[in-house]
C-alpha positions as CSV (number, residue, x, y, z in Angstrom):
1,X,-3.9,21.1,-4.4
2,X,-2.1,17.7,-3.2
3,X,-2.5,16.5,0.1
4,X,-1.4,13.5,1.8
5,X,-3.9,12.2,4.5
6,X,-3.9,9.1,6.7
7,X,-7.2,7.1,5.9
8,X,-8.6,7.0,9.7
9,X,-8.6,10.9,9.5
10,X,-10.9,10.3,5.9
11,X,-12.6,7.4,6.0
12,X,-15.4,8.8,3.4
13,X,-12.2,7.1,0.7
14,X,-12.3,3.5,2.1
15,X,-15.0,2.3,-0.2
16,X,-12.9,3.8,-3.4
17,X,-9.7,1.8,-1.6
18,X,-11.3,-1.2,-1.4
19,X,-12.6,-1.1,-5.4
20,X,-9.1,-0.1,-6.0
21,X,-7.7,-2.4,-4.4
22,X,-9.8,-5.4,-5.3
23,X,-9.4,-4.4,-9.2
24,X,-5.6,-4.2,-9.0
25,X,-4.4,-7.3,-7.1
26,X,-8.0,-9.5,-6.3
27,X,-9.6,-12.5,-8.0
28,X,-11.0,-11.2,-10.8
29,X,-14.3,-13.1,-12.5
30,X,-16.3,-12.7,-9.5
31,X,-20.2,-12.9,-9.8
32,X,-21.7,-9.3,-8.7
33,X,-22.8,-10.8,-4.8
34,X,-18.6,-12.2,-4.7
35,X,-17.4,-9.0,-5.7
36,X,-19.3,-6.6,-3.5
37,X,-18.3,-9.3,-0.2
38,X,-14.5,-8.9,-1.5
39,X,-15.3,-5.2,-1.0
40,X,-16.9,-5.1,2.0
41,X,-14.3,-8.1,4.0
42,X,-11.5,-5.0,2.4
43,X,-13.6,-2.4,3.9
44,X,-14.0,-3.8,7.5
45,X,-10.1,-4.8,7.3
46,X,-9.1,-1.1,6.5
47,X,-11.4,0.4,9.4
48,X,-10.5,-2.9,12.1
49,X,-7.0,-2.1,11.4
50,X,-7.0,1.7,11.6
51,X,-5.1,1.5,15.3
52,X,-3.1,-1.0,14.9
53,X,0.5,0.3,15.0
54,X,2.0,-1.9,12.1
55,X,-1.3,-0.5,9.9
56,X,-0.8,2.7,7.9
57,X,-3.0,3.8,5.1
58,X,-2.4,7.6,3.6
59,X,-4.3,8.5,0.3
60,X,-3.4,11.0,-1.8
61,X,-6.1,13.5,-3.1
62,X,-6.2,16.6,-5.3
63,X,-9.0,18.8,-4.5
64,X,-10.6,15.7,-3.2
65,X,-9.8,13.3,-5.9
66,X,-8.4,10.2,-5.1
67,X,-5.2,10.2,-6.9
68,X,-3.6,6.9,-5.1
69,X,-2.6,5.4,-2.4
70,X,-0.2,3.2,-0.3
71,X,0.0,1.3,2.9
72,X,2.4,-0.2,5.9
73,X,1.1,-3.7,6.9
74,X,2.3,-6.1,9.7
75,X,2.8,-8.7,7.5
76,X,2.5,-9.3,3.5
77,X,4.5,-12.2,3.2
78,X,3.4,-15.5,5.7
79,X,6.7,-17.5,4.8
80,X,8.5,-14.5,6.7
81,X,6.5,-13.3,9.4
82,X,9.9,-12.1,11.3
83,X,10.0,-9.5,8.6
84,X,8.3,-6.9,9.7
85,X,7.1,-4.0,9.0
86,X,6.1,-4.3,4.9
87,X,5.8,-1.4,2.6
88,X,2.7,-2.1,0.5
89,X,-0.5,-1.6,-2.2
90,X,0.9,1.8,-3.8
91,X,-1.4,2.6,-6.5
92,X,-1.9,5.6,-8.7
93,X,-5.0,5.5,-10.7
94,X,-4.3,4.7,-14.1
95,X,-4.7,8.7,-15.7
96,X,-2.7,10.0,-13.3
97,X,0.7,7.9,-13.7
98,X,3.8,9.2,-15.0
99,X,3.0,12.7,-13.1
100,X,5.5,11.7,-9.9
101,X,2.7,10.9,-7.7
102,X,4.9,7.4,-6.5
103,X,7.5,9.2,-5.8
104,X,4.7,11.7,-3.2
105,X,3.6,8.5,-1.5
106,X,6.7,6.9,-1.6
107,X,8.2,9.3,0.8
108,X,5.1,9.8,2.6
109,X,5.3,6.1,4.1
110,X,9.0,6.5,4.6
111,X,8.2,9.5,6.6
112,X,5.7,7.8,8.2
113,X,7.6,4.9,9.6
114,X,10.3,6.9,10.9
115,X,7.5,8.8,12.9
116,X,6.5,5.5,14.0
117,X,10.3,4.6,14.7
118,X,10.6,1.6,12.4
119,X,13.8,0.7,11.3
120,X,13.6,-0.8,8.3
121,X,10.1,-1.8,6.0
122,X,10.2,-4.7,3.8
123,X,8.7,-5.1,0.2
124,X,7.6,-7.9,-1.9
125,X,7.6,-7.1,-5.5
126,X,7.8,-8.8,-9.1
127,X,8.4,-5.3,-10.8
128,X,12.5,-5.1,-11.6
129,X,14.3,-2.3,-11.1
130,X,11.5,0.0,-10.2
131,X,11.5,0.6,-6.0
132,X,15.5,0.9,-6.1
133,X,14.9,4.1,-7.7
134,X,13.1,5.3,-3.9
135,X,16.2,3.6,-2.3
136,X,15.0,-0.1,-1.7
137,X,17.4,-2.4,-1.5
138,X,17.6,-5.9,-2.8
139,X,17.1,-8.9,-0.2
140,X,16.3,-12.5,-1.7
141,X,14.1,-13.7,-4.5
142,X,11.5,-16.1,-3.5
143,X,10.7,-19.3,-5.0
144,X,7.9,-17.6,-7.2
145,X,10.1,-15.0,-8.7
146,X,8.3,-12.1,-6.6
147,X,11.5,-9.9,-4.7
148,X,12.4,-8.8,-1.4
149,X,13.4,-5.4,-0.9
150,X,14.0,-3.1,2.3
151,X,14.3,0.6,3.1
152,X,16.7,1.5,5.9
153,X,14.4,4.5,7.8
């Protein structure tokens, strides 16, 4: 069965998160003792930010698998910091793409920052043509090619 939970109410999936999240979009060639401190700084920034109220994490499980993930931050882009709130990190797991579960978290968050009473969330991105299909629209490219996109809420 799927289920979309907020992190703070399942915190036995930070750990998972973090390895996610490091493998996806941090510095890869670490040594063993650099990796696990990349782990453990993402660790203690998902459970110091679990009240803020520009922080969102919900995780998607199937019978208590982790199937992905995705996440509101404060800020995700320092050249902008008016911009804010910022849709961020989905991730499926690799075996499970293709199956729709985006499209689950995609409208999770969106649901999420209404209840929250955002107006808009921004979204830094070098995919093309891939978030317009959730209703993102188009901004400004930035200097390194990456896009910025927003969702009316």
């Amino acid at each position: 069965m799927l289920k979309i939970y907020n992190i703070k109410d399942k915190k036995e999936y930070i750990k998972e998160v973090a390895i996610l999240t490091q493998n996806e979009w941090g510095k890869q060639n670490l040594t063993k003792i650099e990796y696990e401190n990349k782990i453990n700084k993402k660790c203690e920034k998902i459970i110091n930010n679990l009240d803020n109220k520009y922080y969102c994490k919900l995780i998607l499980l199937k019978d208590n698998i982790l199937i992905g993930f995705i996440s509101i931050f404060e800020h995700d882009y320092e050249e902008r910091e008016e911009l804010l709130p910022w849709y961020a990190t989905m991730l499926v797991k690799e075996k499970y793409r293709g199956k729709g579960y985006s499209k689950i978290l995609n409208d999770a968050i969106l649901e999420e920052a209404k209840r929250r009473k955002f107006k808009r969330l921004y979204l830094k991105t070098k995919l093309n043509n891939y978030y317009e299909k959730f209703g993102a629209k188009f901004l400004e490219t930035l200097e390194n090619g990456e896009k910025i996109y927003y969702f009316e809420i």
